[in-house]
Structure formats: C-alpha cells, structure tokens
N, CA, C and O atoms as a printed pandas DataFrame, in Angstrom:
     atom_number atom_name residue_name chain_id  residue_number  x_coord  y_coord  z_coord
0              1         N          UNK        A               1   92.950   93.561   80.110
1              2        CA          UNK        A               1   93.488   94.160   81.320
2              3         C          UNK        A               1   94.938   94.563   81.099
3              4         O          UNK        A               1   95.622   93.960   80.271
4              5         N          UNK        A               2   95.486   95.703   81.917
5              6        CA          UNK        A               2   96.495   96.101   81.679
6              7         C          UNK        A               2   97.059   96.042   83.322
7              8         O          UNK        A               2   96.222   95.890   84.212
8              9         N          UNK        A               3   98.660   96.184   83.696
9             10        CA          UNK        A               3   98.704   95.658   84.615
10            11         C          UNK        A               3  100.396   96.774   85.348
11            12         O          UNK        A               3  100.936   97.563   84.572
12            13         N          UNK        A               4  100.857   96.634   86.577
13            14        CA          UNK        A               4  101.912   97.020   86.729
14            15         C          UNK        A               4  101.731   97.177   88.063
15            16         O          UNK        A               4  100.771   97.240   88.831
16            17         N          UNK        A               5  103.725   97.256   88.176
17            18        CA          UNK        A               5  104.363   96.795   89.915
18            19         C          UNK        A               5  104.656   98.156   90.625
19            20         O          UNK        A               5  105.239   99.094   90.080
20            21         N          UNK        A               6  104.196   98.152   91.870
21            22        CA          UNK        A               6  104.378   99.191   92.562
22            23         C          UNK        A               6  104.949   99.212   93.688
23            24         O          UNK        A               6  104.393   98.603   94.601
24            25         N          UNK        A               7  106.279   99.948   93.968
25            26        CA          UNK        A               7  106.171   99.343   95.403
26            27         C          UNK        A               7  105.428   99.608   97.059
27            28         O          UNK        A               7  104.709  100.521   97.464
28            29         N          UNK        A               8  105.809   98.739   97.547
29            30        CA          UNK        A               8  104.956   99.123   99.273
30            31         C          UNK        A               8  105.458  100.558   99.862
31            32         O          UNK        A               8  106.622  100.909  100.057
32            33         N          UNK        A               9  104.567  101.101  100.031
33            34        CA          UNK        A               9  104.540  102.607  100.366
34            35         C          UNK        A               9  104.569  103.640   99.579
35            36         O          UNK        A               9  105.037  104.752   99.823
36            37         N          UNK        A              10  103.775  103.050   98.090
37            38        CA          UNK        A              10  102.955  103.971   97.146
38            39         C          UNK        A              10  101.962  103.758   96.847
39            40         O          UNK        A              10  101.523  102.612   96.942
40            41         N          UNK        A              11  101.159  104.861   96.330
41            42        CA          UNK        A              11  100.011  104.709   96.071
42            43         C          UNK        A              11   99.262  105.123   94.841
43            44         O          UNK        A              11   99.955  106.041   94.403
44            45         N          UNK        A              12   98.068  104.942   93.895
45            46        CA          UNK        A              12   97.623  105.484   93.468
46            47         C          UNK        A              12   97.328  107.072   93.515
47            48         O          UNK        A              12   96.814  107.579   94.512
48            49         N          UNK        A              13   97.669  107.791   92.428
49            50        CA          UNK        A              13   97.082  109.332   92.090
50            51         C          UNK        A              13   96.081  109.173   91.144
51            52         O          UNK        A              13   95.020  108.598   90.903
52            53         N          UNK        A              14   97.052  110.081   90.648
53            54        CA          UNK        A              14   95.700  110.500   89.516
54            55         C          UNK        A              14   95.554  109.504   88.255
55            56         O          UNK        A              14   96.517  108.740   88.315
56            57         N          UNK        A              15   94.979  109.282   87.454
57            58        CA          UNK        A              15   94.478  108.097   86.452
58            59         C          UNK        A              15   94.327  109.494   84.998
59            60         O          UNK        A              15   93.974  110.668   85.115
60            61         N          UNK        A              16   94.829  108.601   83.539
61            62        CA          UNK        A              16   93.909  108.954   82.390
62            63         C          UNK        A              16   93.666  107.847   81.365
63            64         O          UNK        A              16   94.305  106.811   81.183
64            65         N          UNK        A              17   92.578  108.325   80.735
65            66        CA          UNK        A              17   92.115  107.783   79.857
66            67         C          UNK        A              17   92.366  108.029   78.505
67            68         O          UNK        A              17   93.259  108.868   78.385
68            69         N          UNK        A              18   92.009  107.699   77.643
69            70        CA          UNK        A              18   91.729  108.359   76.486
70            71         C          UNK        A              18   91.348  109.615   75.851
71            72         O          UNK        A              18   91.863  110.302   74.969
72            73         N          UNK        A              19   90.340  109.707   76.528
73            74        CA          UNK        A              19   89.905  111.301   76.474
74            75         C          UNK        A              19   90.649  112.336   77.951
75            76         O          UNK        A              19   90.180  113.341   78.485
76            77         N          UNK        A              20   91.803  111.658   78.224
77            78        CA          UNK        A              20   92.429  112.587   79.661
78            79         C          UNK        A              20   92.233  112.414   80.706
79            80         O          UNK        A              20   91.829  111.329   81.125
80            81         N          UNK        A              21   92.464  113.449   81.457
81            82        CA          UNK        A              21   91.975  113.026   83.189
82            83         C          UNK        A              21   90.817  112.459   83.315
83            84         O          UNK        A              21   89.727  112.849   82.897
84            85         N          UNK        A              22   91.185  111.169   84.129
85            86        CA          UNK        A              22   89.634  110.114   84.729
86            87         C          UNK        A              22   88.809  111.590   85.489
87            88         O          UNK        A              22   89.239  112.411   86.300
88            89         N          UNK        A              23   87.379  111.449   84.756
89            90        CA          UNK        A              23   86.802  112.468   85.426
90            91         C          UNK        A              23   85.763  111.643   86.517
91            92         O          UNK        A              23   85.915  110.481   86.143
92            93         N          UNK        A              24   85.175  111.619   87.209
93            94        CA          UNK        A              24   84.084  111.001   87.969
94            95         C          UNK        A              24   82.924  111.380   87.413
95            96         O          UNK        A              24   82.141  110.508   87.035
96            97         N          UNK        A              25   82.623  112.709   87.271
97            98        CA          UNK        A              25   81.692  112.738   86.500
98            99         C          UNK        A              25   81.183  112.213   84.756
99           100         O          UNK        A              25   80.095  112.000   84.221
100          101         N          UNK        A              26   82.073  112.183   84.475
101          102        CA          UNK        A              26   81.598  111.939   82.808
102          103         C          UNK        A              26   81.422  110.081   83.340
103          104         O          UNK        A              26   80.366  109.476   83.154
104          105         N          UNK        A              27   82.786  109.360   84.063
105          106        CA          UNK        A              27   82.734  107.655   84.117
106          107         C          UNK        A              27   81.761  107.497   85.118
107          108         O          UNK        A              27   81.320  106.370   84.890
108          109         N          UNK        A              28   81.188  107.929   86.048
109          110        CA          UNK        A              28   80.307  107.639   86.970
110          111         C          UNK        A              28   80.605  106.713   87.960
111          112         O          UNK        A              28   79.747  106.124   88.618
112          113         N          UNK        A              29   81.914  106.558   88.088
113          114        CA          UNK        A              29   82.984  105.675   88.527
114          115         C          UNK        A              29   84.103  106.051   88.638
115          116         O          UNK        A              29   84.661  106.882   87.922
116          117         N          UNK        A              30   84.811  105.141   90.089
117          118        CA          UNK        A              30   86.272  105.297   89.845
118          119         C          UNK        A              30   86.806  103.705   88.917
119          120         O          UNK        A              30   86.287  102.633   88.607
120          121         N          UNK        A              31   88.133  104.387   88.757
121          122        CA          UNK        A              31   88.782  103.653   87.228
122          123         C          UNK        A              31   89.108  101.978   88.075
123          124         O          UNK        A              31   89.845  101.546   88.961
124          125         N          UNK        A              32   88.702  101.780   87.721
125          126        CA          UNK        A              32   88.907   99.424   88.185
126          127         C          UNK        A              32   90.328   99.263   88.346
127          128         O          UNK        A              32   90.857   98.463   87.574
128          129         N          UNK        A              33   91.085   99.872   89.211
129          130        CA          UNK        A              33   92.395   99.767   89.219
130          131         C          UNK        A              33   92.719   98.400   90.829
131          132         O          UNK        A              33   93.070   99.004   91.842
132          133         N          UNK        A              34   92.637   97.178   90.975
133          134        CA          UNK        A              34   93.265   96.456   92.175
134          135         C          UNK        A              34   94.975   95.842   92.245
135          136         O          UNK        A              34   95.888   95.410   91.542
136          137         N          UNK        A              35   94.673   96.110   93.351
137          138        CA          UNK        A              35   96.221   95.392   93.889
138          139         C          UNK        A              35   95.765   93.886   94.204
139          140         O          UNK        A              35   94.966   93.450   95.032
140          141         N          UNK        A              36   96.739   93.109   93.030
141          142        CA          UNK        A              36   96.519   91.458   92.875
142          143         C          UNK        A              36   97.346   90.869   94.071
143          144         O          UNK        A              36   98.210   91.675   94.415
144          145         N          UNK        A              37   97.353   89.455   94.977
145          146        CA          UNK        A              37   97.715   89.214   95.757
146          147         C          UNK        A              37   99.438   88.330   95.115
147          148         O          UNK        A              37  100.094   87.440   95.658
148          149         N          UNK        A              38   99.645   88.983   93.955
149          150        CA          UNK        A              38  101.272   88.556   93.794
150          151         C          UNK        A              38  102.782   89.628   93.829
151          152         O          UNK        A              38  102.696   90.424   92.894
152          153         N          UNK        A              39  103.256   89.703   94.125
153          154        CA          UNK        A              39  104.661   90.489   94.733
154          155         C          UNK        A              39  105.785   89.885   94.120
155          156         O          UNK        A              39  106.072   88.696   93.988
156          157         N          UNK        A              40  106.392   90.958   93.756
157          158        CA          UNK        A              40  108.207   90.416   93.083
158          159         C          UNK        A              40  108.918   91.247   95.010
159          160         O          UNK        A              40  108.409   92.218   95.571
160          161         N          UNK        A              41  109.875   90.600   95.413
161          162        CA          UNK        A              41  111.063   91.066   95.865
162          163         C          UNK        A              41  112.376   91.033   95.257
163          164         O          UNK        A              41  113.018   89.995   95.096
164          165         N          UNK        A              42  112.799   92.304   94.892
165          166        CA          UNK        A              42  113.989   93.035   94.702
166          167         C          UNK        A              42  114.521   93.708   95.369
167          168         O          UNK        A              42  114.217   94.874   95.624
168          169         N          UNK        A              43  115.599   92.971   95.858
169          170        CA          UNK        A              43  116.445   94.047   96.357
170          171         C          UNK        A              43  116.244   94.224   98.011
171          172         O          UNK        A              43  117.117   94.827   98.636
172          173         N          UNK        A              44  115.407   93.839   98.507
173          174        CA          UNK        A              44  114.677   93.832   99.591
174          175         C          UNK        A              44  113.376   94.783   99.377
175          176         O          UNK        A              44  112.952   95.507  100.278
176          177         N          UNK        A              45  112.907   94.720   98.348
177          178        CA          UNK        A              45  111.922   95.963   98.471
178          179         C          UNK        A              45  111.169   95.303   97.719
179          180         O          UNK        A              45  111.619   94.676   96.760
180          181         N          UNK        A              46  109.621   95.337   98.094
181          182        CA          UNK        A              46  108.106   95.129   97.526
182          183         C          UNK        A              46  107.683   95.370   96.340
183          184         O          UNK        A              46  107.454   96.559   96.118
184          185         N          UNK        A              47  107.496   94.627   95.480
185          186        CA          UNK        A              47  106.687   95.505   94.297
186          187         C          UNK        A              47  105.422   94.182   93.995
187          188         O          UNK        A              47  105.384   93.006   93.636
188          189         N          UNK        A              48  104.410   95.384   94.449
189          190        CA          UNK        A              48  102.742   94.664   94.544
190          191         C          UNK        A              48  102.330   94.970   93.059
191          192         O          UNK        A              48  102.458   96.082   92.548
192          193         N          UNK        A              49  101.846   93.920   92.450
193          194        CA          UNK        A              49  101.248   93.807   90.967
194          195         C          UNK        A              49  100.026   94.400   91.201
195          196         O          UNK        A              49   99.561   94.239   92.329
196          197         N          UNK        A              50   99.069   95.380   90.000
197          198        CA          UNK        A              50   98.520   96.151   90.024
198          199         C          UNK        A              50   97.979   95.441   88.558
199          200         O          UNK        A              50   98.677   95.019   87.636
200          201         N          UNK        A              51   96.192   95.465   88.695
201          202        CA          UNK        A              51   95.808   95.542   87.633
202          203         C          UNK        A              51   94.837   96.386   87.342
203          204         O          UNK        A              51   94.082   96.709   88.260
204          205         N          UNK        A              52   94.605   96.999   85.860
205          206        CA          UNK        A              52   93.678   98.109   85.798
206          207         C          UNK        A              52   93.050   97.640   84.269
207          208         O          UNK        A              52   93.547   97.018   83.330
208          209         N          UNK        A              53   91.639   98.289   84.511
209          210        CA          UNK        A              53   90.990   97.935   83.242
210          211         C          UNK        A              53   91.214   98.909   81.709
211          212         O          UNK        A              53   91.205  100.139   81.721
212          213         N          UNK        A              54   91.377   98.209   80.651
213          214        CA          UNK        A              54   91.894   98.581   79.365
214          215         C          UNK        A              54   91.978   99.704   78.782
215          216         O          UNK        A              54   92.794  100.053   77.929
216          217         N          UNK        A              55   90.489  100.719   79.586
217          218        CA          UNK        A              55   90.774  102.120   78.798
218          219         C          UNK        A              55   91.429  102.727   80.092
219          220         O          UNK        A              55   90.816  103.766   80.339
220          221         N          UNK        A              56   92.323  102.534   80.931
221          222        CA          UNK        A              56   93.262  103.278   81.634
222          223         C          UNK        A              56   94.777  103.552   80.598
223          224         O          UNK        A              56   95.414  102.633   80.083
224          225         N          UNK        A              57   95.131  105.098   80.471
225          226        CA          UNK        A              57   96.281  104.579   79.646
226          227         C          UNK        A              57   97.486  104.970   80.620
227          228         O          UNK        A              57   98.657  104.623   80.464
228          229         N          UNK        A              58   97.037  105.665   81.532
229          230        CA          UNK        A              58   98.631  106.349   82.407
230          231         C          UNK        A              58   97.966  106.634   84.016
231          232         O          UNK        A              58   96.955  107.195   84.436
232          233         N          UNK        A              59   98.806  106.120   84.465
233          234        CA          UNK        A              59   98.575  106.285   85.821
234          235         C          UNK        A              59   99.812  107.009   87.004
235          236         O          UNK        A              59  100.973  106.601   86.989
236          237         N          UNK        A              60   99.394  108.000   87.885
237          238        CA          UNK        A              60  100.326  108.469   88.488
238          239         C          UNK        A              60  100.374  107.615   89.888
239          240         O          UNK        A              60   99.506  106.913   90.406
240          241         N          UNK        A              61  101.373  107.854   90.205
241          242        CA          UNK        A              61  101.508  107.187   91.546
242          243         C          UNK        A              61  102.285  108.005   92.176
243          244         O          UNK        A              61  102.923  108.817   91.507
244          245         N          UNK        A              62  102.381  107.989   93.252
245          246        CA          UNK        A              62  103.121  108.881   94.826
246          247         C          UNK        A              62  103.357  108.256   95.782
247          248         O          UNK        A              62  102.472  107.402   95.839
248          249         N          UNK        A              63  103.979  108.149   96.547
249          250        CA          UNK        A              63  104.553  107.936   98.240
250          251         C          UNK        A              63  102.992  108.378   99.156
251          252         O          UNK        A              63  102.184  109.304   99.081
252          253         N          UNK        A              64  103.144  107.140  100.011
253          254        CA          UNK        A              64  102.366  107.362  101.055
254          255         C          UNK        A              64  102.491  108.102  101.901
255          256         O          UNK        A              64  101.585  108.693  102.489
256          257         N          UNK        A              65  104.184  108.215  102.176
257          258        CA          UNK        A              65  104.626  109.349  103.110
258          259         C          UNK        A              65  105.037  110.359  102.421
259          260         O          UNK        A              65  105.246  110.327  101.208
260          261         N          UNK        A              66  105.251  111.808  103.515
261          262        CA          UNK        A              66  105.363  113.114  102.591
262          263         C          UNK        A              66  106.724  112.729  101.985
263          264         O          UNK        A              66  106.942  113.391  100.970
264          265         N          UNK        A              67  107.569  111.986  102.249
265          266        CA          UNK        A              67  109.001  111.752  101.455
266          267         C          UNK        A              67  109.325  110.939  101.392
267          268         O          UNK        A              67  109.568  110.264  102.393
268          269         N          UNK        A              68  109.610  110.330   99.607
269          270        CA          UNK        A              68  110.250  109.765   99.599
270          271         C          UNK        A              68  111.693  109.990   99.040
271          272         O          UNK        A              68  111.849  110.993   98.343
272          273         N          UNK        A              69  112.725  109.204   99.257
273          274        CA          UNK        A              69  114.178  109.623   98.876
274          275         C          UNK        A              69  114.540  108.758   98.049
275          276         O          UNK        A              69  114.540  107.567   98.358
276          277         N          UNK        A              70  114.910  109.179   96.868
277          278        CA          UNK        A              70  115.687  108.048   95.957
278          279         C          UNK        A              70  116.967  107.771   96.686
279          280         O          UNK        A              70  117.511  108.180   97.712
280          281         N          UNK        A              71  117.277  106.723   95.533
281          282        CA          UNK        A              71  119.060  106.566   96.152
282          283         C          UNK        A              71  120.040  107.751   95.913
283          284         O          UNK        A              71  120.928  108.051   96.712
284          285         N          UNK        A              72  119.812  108.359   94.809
285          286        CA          UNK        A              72  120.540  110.091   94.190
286          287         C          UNK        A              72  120.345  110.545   95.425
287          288         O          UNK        A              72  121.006  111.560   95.640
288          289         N          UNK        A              73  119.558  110.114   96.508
289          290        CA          UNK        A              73  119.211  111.434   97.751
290          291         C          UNK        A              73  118.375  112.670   97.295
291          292         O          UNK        A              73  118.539  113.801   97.752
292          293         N          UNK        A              74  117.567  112.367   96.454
293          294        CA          UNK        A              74  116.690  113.526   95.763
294          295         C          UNK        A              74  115.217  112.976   96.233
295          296         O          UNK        A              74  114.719  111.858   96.098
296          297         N          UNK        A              75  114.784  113.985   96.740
297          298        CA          UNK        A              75  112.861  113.402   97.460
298          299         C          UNK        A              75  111.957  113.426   96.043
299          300         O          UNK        A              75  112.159  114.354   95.260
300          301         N          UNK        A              76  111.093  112.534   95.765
301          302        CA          UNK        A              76  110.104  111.816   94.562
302          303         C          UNK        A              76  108.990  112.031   94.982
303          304         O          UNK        A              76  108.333  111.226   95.641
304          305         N          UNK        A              77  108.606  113.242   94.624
305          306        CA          UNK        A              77  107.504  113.549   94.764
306          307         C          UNK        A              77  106.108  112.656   94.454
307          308         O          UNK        A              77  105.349  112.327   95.365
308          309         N          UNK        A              78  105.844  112.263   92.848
309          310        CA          UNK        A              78  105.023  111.532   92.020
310          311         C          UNK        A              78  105.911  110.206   90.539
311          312         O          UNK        A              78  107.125  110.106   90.358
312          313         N          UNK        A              79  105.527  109.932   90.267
313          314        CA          UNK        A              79  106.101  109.160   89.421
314          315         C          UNK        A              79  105.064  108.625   88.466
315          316         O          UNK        A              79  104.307  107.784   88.951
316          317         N          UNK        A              80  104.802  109.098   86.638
317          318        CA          UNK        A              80  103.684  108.914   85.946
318          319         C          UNK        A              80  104.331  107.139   85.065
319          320         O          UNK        A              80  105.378  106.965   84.442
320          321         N          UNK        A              81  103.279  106.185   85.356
321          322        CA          UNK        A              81  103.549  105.655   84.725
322          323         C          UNK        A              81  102.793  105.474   83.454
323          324         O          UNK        A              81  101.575  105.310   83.373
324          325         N          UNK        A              82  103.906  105.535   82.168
325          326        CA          UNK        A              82  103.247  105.794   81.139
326          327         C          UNK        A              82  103.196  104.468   80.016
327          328         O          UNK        A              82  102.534  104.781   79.027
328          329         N          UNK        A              83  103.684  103.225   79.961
329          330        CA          UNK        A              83  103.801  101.939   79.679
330          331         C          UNK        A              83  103.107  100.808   80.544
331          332         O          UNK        A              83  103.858   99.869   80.809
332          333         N          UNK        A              84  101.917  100.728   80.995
333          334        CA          UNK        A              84  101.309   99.399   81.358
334          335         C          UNK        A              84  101.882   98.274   81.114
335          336         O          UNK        A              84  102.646   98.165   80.155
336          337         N          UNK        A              85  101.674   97.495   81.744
337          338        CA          UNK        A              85  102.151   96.288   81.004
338          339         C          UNK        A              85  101.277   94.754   80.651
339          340         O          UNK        A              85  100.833   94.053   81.561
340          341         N          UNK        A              86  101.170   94.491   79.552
341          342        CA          UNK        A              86  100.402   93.708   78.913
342          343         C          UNK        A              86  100.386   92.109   80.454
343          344         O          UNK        A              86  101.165   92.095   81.408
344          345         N          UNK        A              87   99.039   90.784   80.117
345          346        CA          UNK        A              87   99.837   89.862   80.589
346          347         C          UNK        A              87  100.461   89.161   80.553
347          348         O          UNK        A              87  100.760   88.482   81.535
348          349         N          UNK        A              88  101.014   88.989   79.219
349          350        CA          UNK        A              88  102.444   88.516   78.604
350          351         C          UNK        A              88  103.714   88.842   79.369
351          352         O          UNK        A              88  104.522   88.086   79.910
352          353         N          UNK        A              89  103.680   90.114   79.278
353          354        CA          UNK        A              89  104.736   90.843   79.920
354          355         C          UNK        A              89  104.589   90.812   81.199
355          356         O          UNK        A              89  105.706   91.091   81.634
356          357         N          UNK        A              90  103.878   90.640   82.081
357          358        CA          UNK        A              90  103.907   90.160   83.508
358          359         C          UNK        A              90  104.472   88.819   83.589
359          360         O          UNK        A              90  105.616   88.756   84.040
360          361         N          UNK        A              91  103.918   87.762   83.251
361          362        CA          UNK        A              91  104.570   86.782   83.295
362          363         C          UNK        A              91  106.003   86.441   82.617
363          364         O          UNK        A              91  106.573   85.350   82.645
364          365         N          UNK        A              92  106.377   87.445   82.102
365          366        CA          UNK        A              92  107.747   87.259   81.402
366          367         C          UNK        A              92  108.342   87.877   82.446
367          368         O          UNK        A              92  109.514   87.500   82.432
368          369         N          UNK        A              93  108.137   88.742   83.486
369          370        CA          UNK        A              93  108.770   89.125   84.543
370          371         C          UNK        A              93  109.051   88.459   85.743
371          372         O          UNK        A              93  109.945   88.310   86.576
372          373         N          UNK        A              94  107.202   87.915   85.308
373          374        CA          UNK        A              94  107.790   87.103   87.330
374          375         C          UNK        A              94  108.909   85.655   86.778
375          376         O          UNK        A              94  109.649   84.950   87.464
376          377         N          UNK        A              95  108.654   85.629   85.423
377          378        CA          UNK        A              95  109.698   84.367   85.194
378          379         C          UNK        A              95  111.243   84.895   85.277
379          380         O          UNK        A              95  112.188   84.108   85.340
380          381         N          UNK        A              96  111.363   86.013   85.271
381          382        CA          UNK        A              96  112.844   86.778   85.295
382          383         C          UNK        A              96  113.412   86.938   87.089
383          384         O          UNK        A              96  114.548   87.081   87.543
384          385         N          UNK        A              97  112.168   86.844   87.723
385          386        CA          UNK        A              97  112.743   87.901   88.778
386          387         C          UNK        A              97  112.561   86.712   89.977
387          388         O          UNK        A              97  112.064   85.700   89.483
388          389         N          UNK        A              98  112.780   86.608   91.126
389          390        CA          UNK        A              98  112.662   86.246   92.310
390          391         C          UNK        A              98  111.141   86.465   92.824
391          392         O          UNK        A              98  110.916   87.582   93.291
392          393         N          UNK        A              99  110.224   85.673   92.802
393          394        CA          UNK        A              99  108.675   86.288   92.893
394          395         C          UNK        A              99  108.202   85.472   93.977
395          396         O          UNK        A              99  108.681   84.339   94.028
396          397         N          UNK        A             100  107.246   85.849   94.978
397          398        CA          UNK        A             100  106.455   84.980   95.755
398          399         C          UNK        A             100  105.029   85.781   95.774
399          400         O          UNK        A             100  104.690   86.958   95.891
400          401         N          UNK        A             101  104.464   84.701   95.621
401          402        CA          UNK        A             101  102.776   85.076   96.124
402          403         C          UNK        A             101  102.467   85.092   97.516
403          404         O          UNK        A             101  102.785   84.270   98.375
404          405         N          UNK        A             102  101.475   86.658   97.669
405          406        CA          UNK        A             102  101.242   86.708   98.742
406          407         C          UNK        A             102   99.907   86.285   99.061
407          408         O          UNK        A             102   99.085   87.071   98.590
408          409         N          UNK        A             103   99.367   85.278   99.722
409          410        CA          UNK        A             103   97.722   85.380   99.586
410          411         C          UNK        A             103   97.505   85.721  101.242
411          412         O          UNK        A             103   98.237   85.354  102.161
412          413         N          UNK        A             104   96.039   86.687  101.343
413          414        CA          UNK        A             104   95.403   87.155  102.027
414          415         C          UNK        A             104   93.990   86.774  102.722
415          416         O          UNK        A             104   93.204   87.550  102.178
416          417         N          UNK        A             105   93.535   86.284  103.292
417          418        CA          UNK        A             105   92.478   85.653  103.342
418          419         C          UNK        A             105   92.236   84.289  102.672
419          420         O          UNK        A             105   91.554   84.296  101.647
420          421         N          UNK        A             106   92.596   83.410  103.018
421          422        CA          UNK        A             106   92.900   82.324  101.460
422          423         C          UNK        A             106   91.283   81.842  101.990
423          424         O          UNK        A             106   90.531   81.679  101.029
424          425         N          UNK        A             107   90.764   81.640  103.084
425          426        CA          UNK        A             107   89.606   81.151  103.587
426          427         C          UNK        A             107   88.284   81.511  102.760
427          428         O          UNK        A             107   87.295   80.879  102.387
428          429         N          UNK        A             108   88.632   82.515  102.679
429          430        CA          UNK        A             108   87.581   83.434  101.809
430          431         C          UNK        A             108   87.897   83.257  100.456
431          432         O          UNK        A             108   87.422   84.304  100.016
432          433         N          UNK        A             109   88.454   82.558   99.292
433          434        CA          UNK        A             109   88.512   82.334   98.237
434          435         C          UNK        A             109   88.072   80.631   97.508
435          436         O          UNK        A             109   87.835   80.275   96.353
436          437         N          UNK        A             110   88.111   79.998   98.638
437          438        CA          UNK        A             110   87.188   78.926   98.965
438          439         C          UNK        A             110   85.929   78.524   98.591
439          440         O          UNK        A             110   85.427   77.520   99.095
C-alpha cells in the first residue's frame, strides 16, 4: 500500500497507473483509494491520511470548492501528487508532527 495526507476540503481527481490514466474500462474498477480514520493538525489545518493500492503511481487532487487560495493569494486549481508515501514514511511523520486519531463509528469496528 501506498499512502498520503490531504487536507479537509480536497478531494480526489484523477488517478494513474502504470500504463497512465486509471481507465474504468480496461480496471473494471475504480482505483482502492480510502481515507484512513488518522489526521495530522498543522497549523490549524486538517490533513486526512489517504491510502491507495500499489499500482496507483500519481494522484491528482482539487478543492472541493470552486476556490481555493494559497497564502501567495493565487487560487489552486489541482495539485498532482507525484511521491506517495511508503508506511515507513507515514509513521516517521506522525512521529514528527502533532497527530490525533480520528475514529468514526468506533461501535461498528467492534
């Protein structure tokens, strides 16, 4: 599994693989991409851990709303992420950063 932080009020775009754009037709499927119930806060701002299965190599992501504004004051349209991150490297993060788990239903994991 390959994995990465996104923050609250983005979303999944477009996905590739190996052979390029996730097609639906050729995978017969969409790509196994979930949002895990753990969160870093930075800064005051959300970043929801994301995991996706191994032949994902780049994933785009976008704003939920039509704008978003960096701090430059420049609107961010999409943003490709092109470095996954292993789970080594997740846990070398949440050990760096200020992290809390969010759980959702805990009843239901029971």
């Amino acid at each position: 599994m390959k994995y990465f932080f996104l923050s609250d009020g983005w979303t999944v775009g477009r996905v590739w693989a190996s052979d390029g754009l996730w097609q639906m037709a050729a995978w017969r499927r969409q790509p196994d991409i979930q949002r895990m119930n753990i969160c870093l806060v930075e800064q005051d701002e959300v970043l929801w851990l994301y995991q996706v299965e191994d032949v994902v190599l780049t994933v785009e992501v976008k704003p939920t709303t039509q704008l978003q504004v960096s701090k430059s004051g420049q609107a961010i349209g999409q943003v490709v992420l092109k470095r996954l991150m292993s789970a080594e490297q997740v846990i070398e993060r949440l050990g760096t950063a200020s992290a809390r788990c969010h759980l959702q239903d805990i009843k239901s994991m029971v």
